[in-house]
C-alpha positions in Angstrom: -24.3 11.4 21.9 -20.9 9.8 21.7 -19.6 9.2 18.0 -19.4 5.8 17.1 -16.5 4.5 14.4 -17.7 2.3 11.5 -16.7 -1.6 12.9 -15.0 -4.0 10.4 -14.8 -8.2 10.5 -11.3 -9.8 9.6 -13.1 -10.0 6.2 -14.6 -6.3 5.2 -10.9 -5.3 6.9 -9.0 -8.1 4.6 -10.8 -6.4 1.4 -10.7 -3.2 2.6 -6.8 -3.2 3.4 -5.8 -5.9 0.8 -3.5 -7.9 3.6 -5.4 -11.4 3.5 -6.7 -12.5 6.8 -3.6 -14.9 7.4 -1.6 -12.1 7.5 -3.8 -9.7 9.7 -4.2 -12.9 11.9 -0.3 -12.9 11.9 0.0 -9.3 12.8 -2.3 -10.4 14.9 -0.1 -12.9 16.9 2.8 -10.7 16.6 1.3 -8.0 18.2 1.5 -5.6 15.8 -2.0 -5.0 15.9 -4.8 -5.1 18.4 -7.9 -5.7 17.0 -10.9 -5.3 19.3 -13.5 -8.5 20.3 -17.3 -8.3 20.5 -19.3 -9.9 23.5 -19.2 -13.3 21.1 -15.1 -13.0 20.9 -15.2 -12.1 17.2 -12.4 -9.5 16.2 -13.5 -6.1 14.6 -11.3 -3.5 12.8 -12.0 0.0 13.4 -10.8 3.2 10.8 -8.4 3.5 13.6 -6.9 0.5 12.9 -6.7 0.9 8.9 -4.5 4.1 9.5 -2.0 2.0 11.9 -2.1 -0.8 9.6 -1.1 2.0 6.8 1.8 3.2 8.7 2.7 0.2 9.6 3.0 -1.1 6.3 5.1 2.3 5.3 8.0 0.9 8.1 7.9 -2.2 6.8 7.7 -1.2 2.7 11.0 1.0 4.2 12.7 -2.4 5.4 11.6 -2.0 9.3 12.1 -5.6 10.3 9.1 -7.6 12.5 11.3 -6.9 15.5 12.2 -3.3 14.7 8.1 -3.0 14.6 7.6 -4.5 17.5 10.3 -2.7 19.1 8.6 0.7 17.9 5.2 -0.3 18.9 6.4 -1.3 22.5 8.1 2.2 22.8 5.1 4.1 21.1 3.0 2.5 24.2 5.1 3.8 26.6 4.2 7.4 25.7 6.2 10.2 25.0 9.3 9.5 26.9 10.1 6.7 24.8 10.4 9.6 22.0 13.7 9.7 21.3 14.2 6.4 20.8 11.1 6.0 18.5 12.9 8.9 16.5 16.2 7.0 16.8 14.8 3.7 15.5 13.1 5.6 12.6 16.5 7.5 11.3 17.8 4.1 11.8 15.7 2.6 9.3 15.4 6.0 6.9 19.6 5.0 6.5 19.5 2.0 5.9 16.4 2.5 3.6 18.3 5.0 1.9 21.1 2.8 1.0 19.3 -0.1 -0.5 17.7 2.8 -2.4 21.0 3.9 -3.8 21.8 0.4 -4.9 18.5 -0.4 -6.7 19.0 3.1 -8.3 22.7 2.3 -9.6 20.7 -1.4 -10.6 18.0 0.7 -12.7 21.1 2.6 -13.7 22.9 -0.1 -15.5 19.5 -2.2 -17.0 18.9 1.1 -18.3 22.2 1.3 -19.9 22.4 -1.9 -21.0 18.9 -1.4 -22.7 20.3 1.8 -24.4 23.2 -0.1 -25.4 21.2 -3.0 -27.1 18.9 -0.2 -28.6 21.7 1.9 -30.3 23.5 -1.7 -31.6 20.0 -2.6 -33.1 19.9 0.9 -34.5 22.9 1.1 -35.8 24.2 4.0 -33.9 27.2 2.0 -32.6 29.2 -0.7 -33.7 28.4 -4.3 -33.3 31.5 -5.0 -32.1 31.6 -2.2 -29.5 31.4 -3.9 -25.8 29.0 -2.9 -23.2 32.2 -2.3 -20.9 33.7 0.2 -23.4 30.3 1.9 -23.7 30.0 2.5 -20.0 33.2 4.2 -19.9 31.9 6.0 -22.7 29.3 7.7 -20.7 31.3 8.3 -17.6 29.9 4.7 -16.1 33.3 2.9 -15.2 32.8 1.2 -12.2 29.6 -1.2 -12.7 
């Protein structure tokens, strides 16, 4: 007896995935997903597709562009020869992902500074009239 997957509509999928249907409607369009029909032409979801959607949404919270995505699914469909250039497009991203991570770090370097800063001046730890410039260089910070 063949084991059947638990079906979803565009509405148990939209709770269960937290994408609103307009979304999985424009993933949809966009062939980033494939969503199966019924004999009446209704879409259903399958577990299948929440683990795709789930990676999916990994690319794109890593900056993966719509095209990039589409680019990767079209490869991923060709099979395994399309391999390296899956792994290609991936290090591609993980780079560039990796940069805009630096930059929000040194961003949640500086409010965190500046919060410090604030904090010590309200404390009384440093003077009032000691600049936030001057206390940077203080702590090795120079070039904000």
């Amino acid at each position: 007896m063949p084991i059947t997957q638990k079906t979803y509509n565009i509405g148990e999928f939209s709770q269960l995935t937290g994408i609103p249907t307009s979304t999985l409607r424009y993933y949809e369009s966009e062939n980033l997903i494939k969503p199966q029909r019924s004999a009446n032409g209704h879409r259903y979801y399958t577990s299948d597709d929440f683990d795709w959607l789930r990676f999916l949404n990994h690319l794109k919270g890593a900056g993966m562009s719509i095209a990039d995505l589409k680019q990767y699914i079209t490869l991923r469909e060709q099979g395994d020869q399309t391999i390296r250039q899956r792994l290609s497009l991936l290090k591609t991203t993980k780079a560039n992902f990796l940069k805009e991570l630096a930059e929000i770090q040194q961003h949640l370097q500086i409010l965190n500074d500046k919060i410090n800063w604030y904090e010590a001046k309200d404390a009384g730890i440093i003077s009032e009239s000691e600049k936030f410039k001057t206390y940077l260089e203080h702590l090795g910070h120079e070039n904000y």
